[in-house]
C-alpha positions as a printed NumPy array, in Angstrom:
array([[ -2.272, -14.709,   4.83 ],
       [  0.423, -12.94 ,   6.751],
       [  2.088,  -9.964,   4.683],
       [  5.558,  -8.283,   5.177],
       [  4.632,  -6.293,   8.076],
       [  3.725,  -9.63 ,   9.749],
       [  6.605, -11.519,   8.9  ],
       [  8.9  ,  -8.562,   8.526],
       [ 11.017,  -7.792,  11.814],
       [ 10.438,  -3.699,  11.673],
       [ 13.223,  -2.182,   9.697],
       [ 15.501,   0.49 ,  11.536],
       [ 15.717,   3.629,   9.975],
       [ 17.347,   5.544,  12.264],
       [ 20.809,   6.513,  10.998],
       [ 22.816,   8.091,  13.563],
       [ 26.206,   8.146,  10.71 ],
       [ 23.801,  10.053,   8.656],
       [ 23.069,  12.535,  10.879],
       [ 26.615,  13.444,  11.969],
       [ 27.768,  13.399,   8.232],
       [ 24.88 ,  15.957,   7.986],
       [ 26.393,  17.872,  10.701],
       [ 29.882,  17.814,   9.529],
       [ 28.622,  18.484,   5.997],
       [ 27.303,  21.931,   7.592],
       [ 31.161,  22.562,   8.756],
       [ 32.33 ,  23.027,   5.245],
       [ 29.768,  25.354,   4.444],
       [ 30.153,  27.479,   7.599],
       [ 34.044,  27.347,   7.467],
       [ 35.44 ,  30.504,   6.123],
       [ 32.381,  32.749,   6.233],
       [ 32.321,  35.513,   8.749],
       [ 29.982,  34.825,  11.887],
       [ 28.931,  38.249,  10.659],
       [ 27.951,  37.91 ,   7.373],
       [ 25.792,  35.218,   8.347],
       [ 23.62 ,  36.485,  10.791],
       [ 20.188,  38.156,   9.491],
       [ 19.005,  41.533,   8.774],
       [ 17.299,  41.153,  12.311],
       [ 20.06 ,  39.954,  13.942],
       [ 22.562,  42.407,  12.214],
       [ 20.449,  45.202,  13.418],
       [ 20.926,  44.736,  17.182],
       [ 24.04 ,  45.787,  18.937],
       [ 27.023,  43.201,  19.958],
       [ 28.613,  43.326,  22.975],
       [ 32.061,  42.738,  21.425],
       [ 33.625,  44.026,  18.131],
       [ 32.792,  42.363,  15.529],
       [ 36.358,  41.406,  14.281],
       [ 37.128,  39.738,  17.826],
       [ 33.462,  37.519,  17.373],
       [ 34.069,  36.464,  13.919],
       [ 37.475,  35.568,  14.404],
       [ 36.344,  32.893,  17.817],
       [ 33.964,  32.171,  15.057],
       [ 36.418,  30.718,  12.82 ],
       [ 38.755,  29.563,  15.292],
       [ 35.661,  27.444,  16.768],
       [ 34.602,  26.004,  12.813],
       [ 38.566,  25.016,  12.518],
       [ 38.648,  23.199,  15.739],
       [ 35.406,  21.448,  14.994],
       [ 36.935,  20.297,  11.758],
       [ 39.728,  19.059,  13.249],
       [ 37.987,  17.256,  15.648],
       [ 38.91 ,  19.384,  18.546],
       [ 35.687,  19.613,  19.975],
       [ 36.227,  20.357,  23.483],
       [ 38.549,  23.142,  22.065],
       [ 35.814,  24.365,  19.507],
       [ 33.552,  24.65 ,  22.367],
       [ 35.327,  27.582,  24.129],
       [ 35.27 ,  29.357,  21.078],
       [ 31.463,  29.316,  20.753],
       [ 31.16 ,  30.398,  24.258],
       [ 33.79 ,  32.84 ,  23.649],
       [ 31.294,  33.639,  20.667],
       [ 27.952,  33.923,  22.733],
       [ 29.676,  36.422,  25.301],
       [ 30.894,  38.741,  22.703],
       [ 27.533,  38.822,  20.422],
       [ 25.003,  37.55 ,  23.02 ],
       [ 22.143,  38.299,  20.613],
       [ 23.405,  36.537,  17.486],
       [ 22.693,  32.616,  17.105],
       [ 26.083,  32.08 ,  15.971],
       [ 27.557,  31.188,  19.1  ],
       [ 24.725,  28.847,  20.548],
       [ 24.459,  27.375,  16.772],
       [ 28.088,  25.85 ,  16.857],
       [ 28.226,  24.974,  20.   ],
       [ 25.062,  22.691,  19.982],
       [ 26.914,  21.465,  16.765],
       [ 29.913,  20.837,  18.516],
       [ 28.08 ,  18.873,  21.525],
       [ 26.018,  16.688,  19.343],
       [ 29.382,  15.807,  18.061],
       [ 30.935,  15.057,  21.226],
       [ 27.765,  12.377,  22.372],
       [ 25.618,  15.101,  24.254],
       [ 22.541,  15.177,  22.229],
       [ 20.449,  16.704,  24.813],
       [ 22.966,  19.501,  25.443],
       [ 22.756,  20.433,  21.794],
       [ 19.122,  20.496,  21.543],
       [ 18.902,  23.334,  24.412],
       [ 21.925,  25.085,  22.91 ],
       [ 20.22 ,  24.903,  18.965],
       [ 17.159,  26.047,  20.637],
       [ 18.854,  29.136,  22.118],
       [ 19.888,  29.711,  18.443],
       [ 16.303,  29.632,  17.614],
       [ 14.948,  31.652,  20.785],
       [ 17.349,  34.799,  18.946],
       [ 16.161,  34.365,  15.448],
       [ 13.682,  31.323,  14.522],
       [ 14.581,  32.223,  10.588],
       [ 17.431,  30.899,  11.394],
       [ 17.709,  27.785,   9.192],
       [ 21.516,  26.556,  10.013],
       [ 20.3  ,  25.823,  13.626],
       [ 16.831,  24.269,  12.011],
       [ 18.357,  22.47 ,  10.349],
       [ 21.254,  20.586,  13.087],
       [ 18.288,  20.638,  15.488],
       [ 16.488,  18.183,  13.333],
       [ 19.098,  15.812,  12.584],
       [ 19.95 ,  15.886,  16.162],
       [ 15.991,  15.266,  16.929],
       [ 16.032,  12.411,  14.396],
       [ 19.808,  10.693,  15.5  ],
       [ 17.881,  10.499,  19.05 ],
       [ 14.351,   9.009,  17.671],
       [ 12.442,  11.822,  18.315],
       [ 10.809,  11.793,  14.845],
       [  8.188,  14.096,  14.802],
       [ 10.109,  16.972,  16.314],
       [ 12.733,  16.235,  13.5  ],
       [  9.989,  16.725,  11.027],
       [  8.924,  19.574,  12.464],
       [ 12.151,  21.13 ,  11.867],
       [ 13.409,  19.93 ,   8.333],
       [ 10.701,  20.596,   6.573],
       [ 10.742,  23.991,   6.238],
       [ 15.2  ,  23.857,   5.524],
       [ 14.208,  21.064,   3.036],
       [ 11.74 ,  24.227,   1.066],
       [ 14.493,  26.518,   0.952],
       [ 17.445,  24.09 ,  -0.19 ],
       [ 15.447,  21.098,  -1.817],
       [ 18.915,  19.467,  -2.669],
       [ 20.488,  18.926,   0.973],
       [ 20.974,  15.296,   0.83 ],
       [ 20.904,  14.637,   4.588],
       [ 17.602,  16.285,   5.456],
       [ 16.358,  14.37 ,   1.988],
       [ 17.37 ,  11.239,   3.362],
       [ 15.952,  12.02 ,   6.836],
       [ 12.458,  12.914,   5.425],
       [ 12.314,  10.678,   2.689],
       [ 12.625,   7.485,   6.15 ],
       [  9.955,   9.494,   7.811],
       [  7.42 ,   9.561,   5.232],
       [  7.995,   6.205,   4.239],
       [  7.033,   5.484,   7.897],
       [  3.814,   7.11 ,   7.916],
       [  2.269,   5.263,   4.522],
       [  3.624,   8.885,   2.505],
       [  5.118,   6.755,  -0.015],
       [  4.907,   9.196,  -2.961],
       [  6.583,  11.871,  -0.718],
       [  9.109,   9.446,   0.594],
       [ 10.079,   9.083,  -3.397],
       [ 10.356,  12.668,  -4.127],
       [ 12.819,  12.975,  -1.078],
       [ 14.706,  10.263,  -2.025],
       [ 14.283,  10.98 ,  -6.058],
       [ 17.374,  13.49 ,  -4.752],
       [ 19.657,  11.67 ,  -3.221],
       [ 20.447,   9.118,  -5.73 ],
       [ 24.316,   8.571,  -5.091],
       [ 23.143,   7.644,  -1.237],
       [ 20.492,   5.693,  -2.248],
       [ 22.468,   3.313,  -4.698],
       [ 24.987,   2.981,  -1.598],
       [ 22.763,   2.497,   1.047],
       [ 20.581,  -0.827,   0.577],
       [ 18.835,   0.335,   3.408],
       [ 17.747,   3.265,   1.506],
       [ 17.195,   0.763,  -1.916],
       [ 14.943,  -1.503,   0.394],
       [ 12.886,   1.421,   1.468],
       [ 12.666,   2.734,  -2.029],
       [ 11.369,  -0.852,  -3.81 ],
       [  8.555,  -0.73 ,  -1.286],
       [  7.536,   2.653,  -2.153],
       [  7.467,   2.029,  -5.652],
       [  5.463,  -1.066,  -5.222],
       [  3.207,   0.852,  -2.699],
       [  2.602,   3.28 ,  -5.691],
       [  2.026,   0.754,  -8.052],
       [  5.44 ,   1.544, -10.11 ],
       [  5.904,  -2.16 ,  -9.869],
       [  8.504,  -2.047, -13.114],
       [ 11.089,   0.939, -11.206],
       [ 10.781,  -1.787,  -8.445],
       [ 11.95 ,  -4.514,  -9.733],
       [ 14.584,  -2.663, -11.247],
       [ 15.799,  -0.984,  -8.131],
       [ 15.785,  -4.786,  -6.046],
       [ 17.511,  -6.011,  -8.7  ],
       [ 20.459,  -3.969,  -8.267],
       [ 20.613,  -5.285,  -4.743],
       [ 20.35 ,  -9.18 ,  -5.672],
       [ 23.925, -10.957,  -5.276],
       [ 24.587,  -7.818,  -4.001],
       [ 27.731,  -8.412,  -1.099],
       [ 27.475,  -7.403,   2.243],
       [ 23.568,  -7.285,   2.906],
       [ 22.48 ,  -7.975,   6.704],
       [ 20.312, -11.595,   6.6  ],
       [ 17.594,  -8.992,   7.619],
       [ 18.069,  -7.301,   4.517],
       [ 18.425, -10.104,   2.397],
       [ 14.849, -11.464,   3.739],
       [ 13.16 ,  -8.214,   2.992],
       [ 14.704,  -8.088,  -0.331],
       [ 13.381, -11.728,  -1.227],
       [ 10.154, -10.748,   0.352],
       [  9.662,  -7.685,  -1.928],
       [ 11.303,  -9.547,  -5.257],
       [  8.014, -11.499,  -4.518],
       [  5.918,  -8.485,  -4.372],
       [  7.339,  -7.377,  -7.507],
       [  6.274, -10.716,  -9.594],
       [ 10.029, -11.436,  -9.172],
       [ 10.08 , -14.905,  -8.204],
       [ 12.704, -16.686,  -9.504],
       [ 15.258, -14.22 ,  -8.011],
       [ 13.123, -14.387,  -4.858],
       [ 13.389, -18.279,  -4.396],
       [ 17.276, -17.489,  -5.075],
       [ 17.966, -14.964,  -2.107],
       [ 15.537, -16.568,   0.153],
       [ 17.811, -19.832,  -0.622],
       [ 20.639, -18.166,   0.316],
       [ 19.205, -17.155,   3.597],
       [ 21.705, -19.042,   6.227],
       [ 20.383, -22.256,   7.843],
       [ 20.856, -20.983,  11.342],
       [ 18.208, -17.724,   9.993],
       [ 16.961, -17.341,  13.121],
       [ 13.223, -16.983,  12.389],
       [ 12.79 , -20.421,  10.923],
       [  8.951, -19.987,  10.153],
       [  9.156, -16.407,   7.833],
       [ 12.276, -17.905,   5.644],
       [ 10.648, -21.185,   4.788],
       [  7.248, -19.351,   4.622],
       [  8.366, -16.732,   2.542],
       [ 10.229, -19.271,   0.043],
       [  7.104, -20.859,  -0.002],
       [  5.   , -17.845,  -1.536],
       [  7.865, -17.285,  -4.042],
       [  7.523, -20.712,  -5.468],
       [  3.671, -20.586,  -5.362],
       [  4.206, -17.433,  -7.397],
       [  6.731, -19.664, -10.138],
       [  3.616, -21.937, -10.106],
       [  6.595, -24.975,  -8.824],
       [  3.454, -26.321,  -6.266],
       [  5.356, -29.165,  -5.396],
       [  7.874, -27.448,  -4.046],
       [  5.792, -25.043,  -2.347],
       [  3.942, -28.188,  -0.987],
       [  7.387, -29.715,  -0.185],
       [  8.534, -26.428,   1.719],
       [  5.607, -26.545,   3.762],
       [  4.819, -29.715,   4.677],
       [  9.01 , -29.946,   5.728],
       [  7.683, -27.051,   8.56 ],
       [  4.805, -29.083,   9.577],
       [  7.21 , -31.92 ,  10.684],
       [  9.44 , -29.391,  12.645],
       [  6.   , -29.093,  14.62 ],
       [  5.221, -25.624,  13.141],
       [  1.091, -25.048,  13.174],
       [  0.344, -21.524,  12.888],
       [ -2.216, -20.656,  10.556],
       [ -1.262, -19.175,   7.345],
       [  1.253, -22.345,   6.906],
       [ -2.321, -24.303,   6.535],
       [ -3.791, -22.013,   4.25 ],
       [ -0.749, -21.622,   1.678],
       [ -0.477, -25.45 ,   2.037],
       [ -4.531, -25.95 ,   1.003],
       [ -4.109, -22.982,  -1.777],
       [ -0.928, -24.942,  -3.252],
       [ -2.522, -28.072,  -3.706],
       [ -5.514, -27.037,  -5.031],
       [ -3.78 , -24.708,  -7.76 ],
       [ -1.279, -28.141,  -8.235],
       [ -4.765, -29.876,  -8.822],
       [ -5.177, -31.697,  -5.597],
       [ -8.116, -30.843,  -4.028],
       [ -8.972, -33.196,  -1.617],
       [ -5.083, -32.655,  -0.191],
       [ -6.339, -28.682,  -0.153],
       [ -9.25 , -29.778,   2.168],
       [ -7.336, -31.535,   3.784],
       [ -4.56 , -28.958,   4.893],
       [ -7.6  , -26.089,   5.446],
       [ -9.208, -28.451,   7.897],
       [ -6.056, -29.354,   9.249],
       [ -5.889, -25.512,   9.902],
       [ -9.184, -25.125,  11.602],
       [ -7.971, -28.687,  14.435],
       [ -5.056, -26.4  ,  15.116],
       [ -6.002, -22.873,  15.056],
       [ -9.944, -23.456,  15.905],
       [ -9.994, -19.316,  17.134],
       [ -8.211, -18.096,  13.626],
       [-10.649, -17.171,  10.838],
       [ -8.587, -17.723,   8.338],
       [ -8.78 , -21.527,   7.656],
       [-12.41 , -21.74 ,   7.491],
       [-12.731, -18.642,   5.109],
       [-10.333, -20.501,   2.91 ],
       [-12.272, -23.605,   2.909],
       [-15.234, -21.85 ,   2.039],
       [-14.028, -20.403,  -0.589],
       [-12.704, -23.552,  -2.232],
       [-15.966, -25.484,  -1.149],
       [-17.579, -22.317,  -3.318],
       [-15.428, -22.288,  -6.066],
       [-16.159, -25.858,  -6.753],
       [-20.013, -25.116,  -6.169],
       [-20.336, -26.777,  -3.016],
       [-22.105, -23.654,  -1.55 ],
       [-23.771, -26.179,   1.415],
       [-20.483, -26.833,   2.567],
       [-19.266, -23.503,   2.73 ],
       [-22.416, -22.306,   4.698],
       [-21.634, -25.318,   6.737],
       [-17.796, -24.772,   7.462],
       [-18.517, -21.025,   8.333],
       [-21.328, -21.792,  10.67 ],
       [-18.894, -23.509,  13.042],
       [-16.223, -20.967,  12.597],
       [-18.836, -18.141,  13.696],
       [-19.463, -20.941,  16.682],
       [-16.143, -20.271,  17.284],
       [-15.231, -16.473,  16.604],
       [-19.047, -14.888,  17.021],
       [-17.358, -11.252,  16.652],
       [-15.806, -12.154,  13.142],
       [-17.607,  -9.976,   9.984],
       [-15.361, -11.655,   7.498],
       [-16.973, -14.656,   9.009],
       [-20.691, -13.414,   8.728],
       [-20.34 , -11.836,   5.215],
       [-18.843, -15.077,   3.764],
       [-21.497, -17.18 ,   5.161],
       [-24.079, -14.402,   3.469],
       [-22.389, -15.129,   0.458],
       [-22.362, -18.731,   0.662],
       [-26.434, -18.901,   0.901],
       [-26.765, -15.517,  -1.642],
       [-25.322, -18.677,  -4.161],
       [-27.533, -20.808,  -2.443],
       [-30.823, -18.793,  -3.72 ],
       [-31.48 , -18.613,   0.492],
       [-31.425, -14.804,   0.608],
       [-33.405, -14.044,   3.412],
       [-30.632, -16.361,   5.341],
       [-27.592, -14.315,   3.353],
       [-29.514, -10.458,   4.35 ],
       [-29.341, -11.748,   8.157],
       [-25.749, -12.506,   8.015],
       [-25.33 ,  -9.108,   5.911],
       [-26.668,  -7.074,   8.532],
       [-24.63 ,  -8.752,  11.035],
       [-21.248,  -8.391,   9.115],
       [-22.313,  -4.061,   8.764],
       [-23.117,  -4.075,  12.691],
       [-19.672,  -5.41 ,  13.282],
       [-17.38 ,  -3.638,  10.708],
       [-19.762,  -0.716,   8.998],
       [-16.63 ,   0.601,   7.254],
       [-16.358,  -2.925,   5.519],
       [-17.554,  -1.581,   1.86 ],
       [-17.939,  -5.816,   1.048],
       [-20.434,  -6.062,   3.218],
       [-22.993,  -3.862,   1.134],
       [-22.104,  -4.735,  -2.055],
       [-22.395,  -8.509,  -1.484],
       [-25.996,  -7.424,   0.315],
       [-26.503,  -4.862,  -2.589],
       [-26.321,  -8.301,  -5.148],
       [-28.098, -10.268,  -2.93 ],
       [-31.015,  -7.586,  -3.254],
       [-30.414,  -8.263,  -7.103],
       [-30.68 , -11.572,  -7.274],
       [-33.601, -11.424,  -5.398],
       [-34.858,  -9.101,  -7.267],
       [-35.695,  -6.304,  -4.984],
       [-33.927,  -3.375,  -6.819],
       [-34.724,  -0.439,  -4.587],
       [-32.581,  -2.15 ,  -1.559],
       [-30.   ,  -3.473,  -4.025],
       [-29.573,   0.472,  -5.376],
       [-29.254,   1.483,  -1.758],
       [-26.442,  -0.875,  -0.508],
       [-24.571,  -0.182,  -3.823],
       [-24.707,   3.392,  -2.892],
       [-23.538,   2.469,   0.681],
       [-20.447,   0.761,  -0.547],
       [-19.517,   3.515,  -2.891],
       [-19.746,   6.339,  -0.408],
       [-16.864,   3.548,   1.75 ],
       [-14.938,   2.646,  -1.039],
       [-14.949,   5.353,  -3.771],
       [-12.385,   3.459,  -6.313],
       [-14.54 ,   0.662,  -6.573],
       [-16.253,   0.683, -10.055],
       [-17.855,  -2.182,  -9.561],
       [-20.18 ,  -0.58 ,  -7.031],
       [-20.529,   2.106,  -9.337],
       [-21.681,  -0.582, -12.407],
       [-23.552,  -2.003, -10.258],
       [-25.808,   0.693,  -9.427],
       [-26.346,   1.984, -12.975],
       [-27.713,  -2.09 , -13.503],
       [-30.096,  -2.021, -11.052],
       [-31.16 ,   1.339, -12.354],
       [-31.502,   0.006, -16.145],
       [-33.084,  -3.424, -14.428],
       [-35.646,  -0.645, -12.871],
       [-36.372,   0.369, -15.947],
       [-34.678,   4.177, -16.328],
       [-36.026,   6.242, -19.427],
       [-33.976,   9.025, -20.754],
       [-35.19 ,  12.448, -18.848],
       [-35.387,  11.121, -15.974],
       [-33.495,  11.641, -12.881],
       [-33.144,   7.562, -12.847],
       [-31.608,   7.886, -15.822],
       [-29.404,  10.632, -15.185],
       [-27.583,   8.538, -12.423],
       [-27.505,   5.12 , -14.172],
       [-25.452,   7.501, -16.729],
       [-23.507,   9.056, -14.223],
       [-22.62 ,   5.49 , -12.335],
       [-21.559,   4.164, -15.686],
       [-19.324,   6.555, -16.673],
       [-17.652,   6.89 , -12.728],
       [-17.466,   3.044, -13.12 ],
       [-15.305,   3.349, -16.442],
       [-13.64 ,   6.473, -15.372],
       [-12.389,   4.195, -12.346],
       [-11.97 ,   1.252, -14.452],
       [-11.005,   2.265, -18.473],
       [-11.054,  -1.99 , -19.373],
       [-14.298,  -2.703, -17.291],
       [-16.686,  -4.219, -20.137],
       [-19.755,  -4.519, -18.656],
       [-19.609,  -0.9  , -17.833],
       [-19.315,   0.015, -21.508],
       [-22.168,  -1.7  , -21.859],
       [-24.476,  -0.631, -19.75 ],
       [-23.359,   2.96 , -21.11 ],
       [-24.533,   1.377, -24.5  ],
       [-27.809,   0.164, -23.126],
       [-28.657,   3.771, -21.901],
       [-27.164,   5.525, -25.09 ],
       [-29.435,   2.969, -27.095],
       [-32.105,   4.225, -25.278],
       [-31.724,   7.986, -25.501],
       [-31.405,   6.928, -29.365],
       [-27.706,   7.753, -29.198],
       [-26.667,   5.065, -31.391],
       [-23.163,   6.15 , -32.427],
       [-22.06 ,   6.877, -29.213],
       [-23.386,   3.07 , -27.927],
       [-21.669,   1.768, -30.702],
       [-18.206,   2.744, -29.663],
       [-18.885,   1.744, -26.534],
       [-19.927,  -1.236, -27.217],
       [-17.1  ,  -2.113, -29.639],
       [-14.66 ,  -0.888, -26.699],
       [-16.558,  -3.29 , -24.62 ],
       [-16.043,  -6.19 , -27.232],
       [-12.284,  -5.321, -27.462],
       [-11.928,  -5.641, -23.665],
       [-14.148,  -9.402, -23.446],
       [-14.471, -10.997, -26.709],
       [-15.944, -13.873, -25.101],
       [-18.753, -11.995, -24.086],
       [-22.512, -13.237, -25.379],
       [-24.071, -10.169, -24.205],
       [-22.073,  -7.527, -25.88 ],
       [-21.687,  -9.084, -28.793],
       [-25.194,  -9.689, -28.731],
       [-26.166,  -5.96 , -28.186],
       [-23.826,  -4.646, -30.483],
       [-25.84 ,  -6.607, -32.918],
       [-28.638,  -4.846, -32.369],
       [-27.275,  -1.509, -32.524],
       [-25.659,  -2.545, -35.824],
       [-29.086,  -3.703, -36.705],
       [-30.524,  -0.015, -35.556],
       [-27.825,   1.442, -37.972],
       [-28.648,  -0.427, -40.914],
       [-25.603,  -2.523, -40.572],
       [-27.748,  -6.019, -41.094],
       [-24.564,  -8.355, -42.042],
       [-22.544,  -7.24 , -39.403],
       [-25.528,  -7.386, -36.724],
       [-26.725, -10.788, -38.305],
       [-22.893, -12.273, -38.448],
       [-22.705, -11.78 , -34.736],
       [-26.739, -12.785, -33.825],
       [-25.416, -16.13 , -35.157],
       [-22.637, -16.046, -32.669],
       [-24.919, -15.377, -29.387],
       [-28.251, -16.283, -29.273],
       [-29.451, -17.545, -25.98 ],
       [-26.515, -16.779, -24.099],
       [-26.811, -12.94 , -23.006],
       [-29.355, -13.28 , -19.735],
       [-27.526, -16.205, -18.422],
       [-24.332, -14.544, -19.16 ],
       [-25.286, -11.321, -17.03 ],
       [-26.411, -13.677, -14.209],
       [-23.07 , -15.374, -14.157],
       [-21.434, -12.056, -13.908],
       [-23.423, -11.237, -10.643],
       [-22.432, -14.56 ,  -9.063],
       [-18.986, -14.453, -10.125],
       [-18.61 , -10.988,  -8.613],
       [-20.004, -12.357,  -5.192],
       [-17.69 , -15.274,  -5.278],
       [-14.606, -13.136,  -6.42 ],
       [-15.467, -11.079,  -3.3  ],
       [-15.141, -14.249,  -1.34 ],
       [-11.574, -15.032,  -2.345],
       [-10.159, -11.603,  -1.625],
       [-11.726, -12.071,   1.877],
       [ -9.882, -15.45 ,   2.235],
       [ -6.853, -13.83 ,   0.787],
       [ -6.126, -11.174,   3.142],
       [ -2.602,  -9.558,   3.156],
       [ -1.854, -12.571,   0.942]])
């Protein structure tokens, strides 16, 4: 599905009244202080062609003027400035401030850069040089120049606000907060600012400071219908729905992207679980002729989750008639086709999307997937192979091969593509568990190096993953083995905490009770399990490969 950079018209974040409030904000510093006493030692050092007491007072004639809005005025005095003390950065300093102020941005640059030439310590003319770079979009010489004024005064609120935009734009969302962590005051008045801060949070996964922050902005008067959208859109984000359904209800009728407002209310009431009105919304843009392809899939996800599944297959095919070159309809089908164990239909509906879209590896590794649950693995390692030729960066790919190889049994291959899609996707523990079961499956005894890795695997997969229960126990099943029975124990009890329902660890911590002498516990939970634990570890593996399925046919969404 599409996500907010999709639907999202790209937010401006180029604030030209921010930038001249920074440069005006450097006028009440400057004002008063001697054009003397502020150059450096280096500076100081060389010899003026004026006395000093003629420079510094231009000086402050020119900061007076400036503050009084007498640029043109101020000017002469900086010139005045620059022939009396031709090797001091004063003079070029003010007057790039002053023509920045006057609308002659690329005047200003040149003259800040003379400042520079004479001493590049000098952070005053770093400083306006970067807010002038940044008021005319030239973002990465702004950068460039702020970053190092922003070490040396960590509280200027200006250059905070300037770098806190620009590494929000380059996916530096943790930096973007600790620029904007500063500026609080402009922040809370600025819902520009607020907007770019919610994201960050949720980017970060501080999805409670979120919700807090776009909750300040809802009813909030005199947000942009831009605005409003993008704070709707991330109220979603943030679990938020019923205020999301309320600003994205708000939204004018005229909005003039029809398809984004009534998609994006959509979403919010899927979220509130109201499916019929997520059906209703929907199906009213279908009628107003609107086909594009994630309307189909929301529709077919709706009614399924409102319990209509025919109406889901329905809308998904309805998706493929109208989009027959978009992947996204047929991944969706598949998916529900799998989900409700028709795995011949899912191989079936994929087969003609590939028909259609033969350079699609979402395609290929859901079809693998579709005959891996079929038992047809020779079938799913083709399509494997040809979803890793067309995206090898795609970690999915070998861990849905890597299970494959497990379920058929061929352990050295499964080990191998688990390893693959660890080394692409470190934070996944699953590939991590995955390869310390195929190791115990092997059959791993303690000193060896087999047995040294399944450890290792287990305890990266929990590291990554501190609830993941079948981790625990495959831990366990290794510490049972080395004769470590305490230790598997308390894993296994963690394990138990994390899935109750689980046959297999309550089954094995029977047997280490047993191992401890602990017969009416271990016999108490025997009674509980019995057949259940191989089955139970087979389900797991499936599950995982369908699981994999629906994130593919989720996308952004």
């Amino acid at each position: 599905m599409s996500g907010l950079k999709e639907l999202a018209k790209p937010r401006s974040v180029v604030y030209c009244l921010t930038c001249f409030a920074g440069l005006t904000a450097w006028l009440a510093m400057a004002t008063g202080v001697p054009a003397a006493a502020q150059t450096t030692d280096k500076t100081r050092a060389q010899p003026e062609s004026a006395p000093h007491e003629q420079v510094d007072a231009a000086y402050q004639r020119g900061m007076k003027l400036l503050q009084e809005k007498r640029y043109n005025d101020a000017l002469e005095q900086f010139r005045l400035v620059e022939q009396g003390a031709p090797r001091s950065p004063q003079g070029p300093s003010g007057e790039g401030i002053g023509l920045a102020l006057i609308g002659k941005p690329q005047e200003a640059i040149e003259a800040l850069k003379r400042a520079l030439a004479l001493d590049p310590t000098f952070w005053v003319a770093k400083r306006e040089l970067g807010i002038v770079y940044w008021s005319q979009d030239l973002k990465e010489e702004a950068a460039r120049e702020l970053e190092p004024v922003v070490a040396l005064h960590p509280d200027d609120g200006p250059v905070n606000v300037i770098l806190g935009q620009y590494k929000f734009e380059r996916a530096d969302y943790q930096r973007a907060l600790v620029h904007l962590s500063r500026v609080p005051a402009q922040v809370a008045a600025d819902p520009r600012l607020s907007l770019i801060v919610a994201e960050a949070q949720l980017k970060t996964g501080q999805t409670a400071e979120a919700g807090a922050t776009l909750k300040r902005l809802v009813r909030r008067a005199g947000l942009t219908n831009e605005q409003s959208f993008e704070l709707a859109w991330l109220l979603g984000q943030a679990k938020l729905f019923e205020p999301a359904i309320e600003v994205f209800s708000q939204l004018p009728p005229d909005y003039p992207d029809e398809f984004r407002r009534h998609y994006g209310l959509a979403l919010a009431y899927l979220g509130a679980k109201e499916y019929d009105k997520c059906i209703a919304t929907l199906n009213a843009l279908r009628a107003r002729g609107n086909t594009r392809p994630e309307l189909f899939g929301l529709l077919g996800v709706a009614e399924e989750k409102g319990g209509h599944t025919k109406e889901a297959y329905d809308a998904f095919r309805h998706g493929i008639l109208t989009n027959p070159a978009d992947a996204q309809n047929y991944l969706n089908i598949a998916t529900l086709a799998c989900e409700h164990l028709n795995y011949g239909l899912a191989a079936e509906i994929l087969t003609s999307g590939i028909e259609r879209i033969p350079a699609s590896h979402e395609l290929f590794l859901s079809r693998g997937i579709a005959y891996t649950l079929k038992a047809q693995f020779a079938l799913a390692q083709r399509d494997y192979n040809r979803a890793i030729e067309l995206d090898p960066s795609d970690a999915g790919g070998y861990l849905a091969r890597g299970l494959s190889h497990l379920e058929a049994g061929d352990l050295d291959r499964a080990i191998e593509s688990f390893k693959e899609a660890s080394a692409r996707e470190s934070k996944n523990a699953r590939s991590y568990y995955f390869v310390a079961e195929a190791l115990i499956q092997k059959g791993a005894s303690p000193g060896t190096a087999a047995f040294d890795q399944a450890k290792q695997a287990a305890d990266t997969a929990i590291s990554l993953d501190p609830d993941f229960a079948y981790a625990y126990r495959d831990r366990a099943k290794l510490e049972l083995e080395a004769k470590e029975t305490d230790r598997a124990i308390a894993d296994l009890e963690r394990a138990r905490a994390a899935d109750p329902k689980s046959s297999s660890i309550t089954y094995l911590l029977g047997q280490a009770y047993q191992q401890k002498g602990r017969s009416s516990q271990a016999n108490e939970l025997f009674a509980q399990v019995r057949e259940a634990a191989d089955r139970e570890a087979r389900e797991f593996r499936r599950d995982s490969l369908t699981q994999t399925l629906v994130v593919i046919s989720k996308g952004d969404h």
